[in-house]
C-alpha positions as CSV (number, residue, x, y, z in Angstrom):
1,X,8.6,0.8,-56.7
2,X,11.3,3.1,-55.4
3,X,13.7,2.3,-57.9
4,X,11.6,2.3,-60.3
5,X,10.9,6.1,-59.6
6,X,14.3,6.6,-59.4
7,X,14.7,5.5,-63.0
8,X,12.0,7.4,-64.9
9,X,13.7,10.5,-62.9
10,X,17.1,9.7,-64.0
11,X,15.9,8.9,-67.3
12,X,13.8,12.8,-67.4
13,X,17.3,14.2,-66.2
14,X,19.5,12.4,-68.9
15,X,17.1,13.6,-71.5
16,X,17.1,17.7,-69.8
17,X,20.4,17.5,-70.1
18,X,21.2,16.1,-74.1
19,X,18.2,18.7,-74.8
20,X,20.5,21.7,-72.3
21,X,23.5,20.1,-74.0
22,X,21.9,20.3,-77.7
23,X,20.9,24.1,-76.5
24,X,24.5,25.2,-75.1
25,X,26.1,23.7,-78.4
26,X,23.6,25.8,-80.7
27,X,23.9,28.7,-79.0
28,X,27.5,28.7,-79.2
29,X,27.9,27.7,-82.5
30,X,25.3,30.7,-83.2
31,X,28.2,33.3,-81.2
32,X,30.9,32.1,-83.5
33,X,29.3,32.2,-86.7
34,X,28.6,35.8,-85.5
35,X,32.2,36.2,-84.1
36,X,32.9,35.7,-87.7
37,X,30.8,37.6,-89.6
38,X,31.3,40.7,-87.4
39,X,35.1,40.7,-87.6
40,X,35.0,40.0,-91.5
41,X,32.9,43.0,-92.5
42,X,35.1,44.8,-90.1
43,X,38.0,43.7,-91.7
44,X,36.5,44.2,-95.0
45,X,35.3,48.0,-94.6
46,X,38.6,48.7,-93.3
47,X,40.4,51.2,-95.8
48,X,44.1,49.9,-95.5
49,X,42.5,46.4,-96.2
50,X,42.6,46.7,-100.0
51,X,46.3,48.2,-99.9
52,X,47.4,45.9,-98.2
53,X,46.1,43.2,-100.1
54,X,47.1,44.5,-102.7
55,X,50.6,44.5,-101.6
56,X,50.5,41.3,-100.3
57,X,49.6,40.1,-103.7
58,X,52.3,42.0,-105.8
59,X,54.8,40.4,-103.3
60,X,53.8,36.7,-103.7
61,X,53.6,37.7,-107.2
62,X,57.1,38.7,-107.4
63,X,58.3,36.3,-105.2
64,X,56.5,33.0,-107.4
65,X,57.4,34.6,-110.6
66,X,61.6,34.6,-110.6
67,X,61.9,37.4,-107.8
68,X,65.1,35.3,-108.0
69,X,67.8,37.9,-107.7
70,X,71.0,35.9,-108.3
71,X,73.3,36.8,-110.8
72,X,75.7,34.1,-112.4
73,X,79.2,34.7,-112.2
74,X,81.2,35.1,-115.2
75,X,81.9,31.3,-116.0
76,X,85.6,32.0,-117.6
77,X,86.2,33.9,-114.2
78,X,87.4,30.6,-112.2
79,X,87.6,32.8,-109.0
80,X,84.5,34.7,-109.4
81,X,83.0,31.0,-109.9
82,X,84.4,29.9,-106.8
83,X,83.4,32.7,-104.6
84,X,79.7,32.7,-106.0
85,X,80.1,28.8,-105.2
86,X,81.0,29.2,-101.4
87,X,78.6,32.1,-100.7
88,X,75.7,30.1,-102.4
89,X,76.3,26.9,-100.3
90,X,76.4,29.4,-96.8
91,X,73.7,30.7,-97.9
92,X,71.6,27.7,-98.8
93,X,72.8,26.2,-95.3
94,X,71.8,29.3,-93.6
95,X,68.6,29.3,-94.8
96,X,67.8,25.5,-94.5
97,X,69.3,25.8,-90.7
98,X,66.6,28.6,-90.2
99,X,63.7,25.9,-91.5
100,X,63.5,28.4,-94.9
101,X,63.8,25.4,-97.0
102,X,62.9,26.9,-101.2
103,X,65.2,29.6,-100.0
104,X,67.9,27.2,-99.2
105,X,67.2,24.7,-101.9
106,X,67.4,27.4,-104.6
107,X,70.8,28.8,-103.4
108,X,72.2,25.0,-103.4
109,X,71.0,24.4,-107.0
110,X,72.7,27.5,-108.0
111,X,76.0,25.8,-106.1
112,X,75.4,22.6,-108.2
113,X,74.6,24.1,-111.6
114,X,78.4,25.8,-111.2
115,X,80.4,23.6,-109.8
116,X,83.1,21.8,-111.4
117,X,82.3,18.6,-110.3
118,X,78.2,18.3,-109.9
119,X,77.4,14.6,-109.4
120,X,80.4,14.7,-106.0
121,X,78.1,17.2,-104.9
122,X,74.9,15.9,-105.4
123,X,76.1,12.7,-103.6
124,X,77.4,14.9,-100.4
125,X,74.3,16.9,-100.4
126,X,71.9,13.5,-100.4
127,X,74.0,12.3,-98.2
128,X,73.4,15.5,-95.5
129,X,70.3,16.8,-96.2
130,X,66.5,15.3,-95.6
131,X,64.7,13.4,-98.0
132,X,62.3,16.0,-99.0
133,X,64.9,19.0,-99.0
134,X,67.1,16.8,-101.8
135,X,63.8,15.9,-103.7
136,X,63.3,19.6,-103.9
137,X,66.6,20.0,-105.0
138,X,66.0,17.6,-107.6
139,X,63.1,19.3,-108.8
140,X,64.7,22.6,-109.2
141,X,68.1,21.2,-111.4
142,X,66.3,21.4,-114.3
143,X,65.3,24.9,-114.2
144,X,68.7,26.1,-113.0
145,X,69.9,24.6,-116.0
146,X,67.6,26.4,-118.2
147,X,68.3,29.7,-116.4
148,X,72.1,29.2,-116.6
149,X,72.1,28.7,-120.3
150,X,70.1,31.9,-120.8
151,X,71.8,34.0,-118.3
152,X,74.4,36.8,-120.1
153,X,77.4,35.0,-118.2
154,X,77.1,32.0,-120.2
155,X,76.2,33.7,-123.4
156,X,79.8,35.8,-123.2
157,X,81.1,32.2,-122.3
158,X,80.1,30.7,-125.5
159,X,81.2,31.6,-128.7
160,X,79.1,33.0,-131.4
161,X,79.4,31.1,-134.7
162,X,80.6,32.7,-137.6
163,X,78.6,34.1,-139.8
164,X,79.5,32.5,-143.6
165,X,81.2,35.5,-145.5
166,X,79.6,36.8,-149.2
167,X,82.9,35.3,-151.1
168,X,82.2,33.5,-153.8
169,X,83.9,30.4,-155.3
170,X,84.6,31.1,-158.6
171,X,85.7,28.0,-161.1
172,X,89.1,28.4,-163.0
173,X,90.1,25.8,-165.4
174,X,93.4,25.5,-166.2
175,X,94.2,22.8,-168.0
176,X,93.6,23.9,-171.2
C-alpha cells in the first residue's frame, strides 16, 4: 500500500512539473516575442534608421551592379599589361588569404582574361586554389570576357574597318 501511495504522488509530481515546465516555456517564449517587438519599433521610429538604410542599400546596389572599378590596361602596352597582371594576382591572393573570396576571384579573372598564356594559368590556379573558389572563377570568365571586349583599351587595340570610299568604277572599252 505504501508504494502504491508513493506512485500516485510521484505520478501527481511528474504531471506539476510538465504542466510548471509547459508554464515556464510559455512564459518565456511570451518575453521574447516581446523582446522583439519592443526593440523593432524602437529600431523602426529611430530617425537615422531610414538613412541608413538607405545607404546601406545604395552601397549593395553599387557594389552588385559593376561597382567594379578596374580599368584594363592598354593591351598594345606589353608592360602596362604585365604590371596590371602582377598587381591583379596580389591582389586576388590578398583578398582570398583574408577569406574575401568574390573580391579575390574577380581580381584573378582579370589576371586570366590578360594574360598571354590563359589555359597555364587556369591549370596553376585549379591546381592551388579550393574547389569552390575555381568554380567561381569559372563562372566569372565569361563576363570578364565580355567586359574586356567592351572596355576602351581593347577598342584602341583593334582596328576600325575601313569605310568603302564613294569612287566609282567606271567601264572603258578600248578595243574598239
Amino acid at each position: 500500500m505504501c508504494s502504491l501511495f508513493y506512485s500516485s504522488v510521484l505520478i501527481d509530481m511528474i504531471d506539476m512539473n510538465r504542466n510548471t515546465a509547459f508554464a515556464i516555456a510559455g512564459i518565456c517564449g511570451t518575453a521574447f516575442l516581446g523582446y522583439c517587438v519592443y526593440f523593432d519599433r524602437k529600431r523602426r521610429n529611430d530617425p537615422d534608421f531610414k538613412k541608413k538604410l538607405l545607404e546601406k542599400r545604395k552601397q549593395w546596389q553599387t557594389k552588385s551592379s559593376g561597382g567594379n572599378t578596374t580599368v584594363m590596361p592598354d593591351l598594345r602596352d606589353v608592360e602596362a599589361v604585365q604590371k596590371f597582371f602582377l598587381k591583379e594576382v596580389q591582389l586576388g591572393e590578398e583578398l582570398l588569404a583574408s577569406g574575401d573570396h568574390e573580391g579575390g576571384v574577380e581580381h584573378l579573372t582579370n589576371a586570366v582574361a590578360v594574360c598571354g598564356q590563359p589555359q597555364q594559368l587556369l591549370q596553376v590556379l585549379q591546381q592551388t586554389l579550393p574547389q569552390p573558389v575555381f568554380a567561381m572563377l569559372l563562372e566569372k570568365l565569361p563576363s570578364i570576357s565580355q567586359r574586356l571586349a567592351t572596355s576602351p583599351a581593347m577598342s584602341a587595340a583593334v582596328p576600325k574597318p575601313e569605310e568603302p570610299s564613294s569612287a566609282t568604277i567606271t567601264d572603258v572599252d578600248d578595243l574598239e
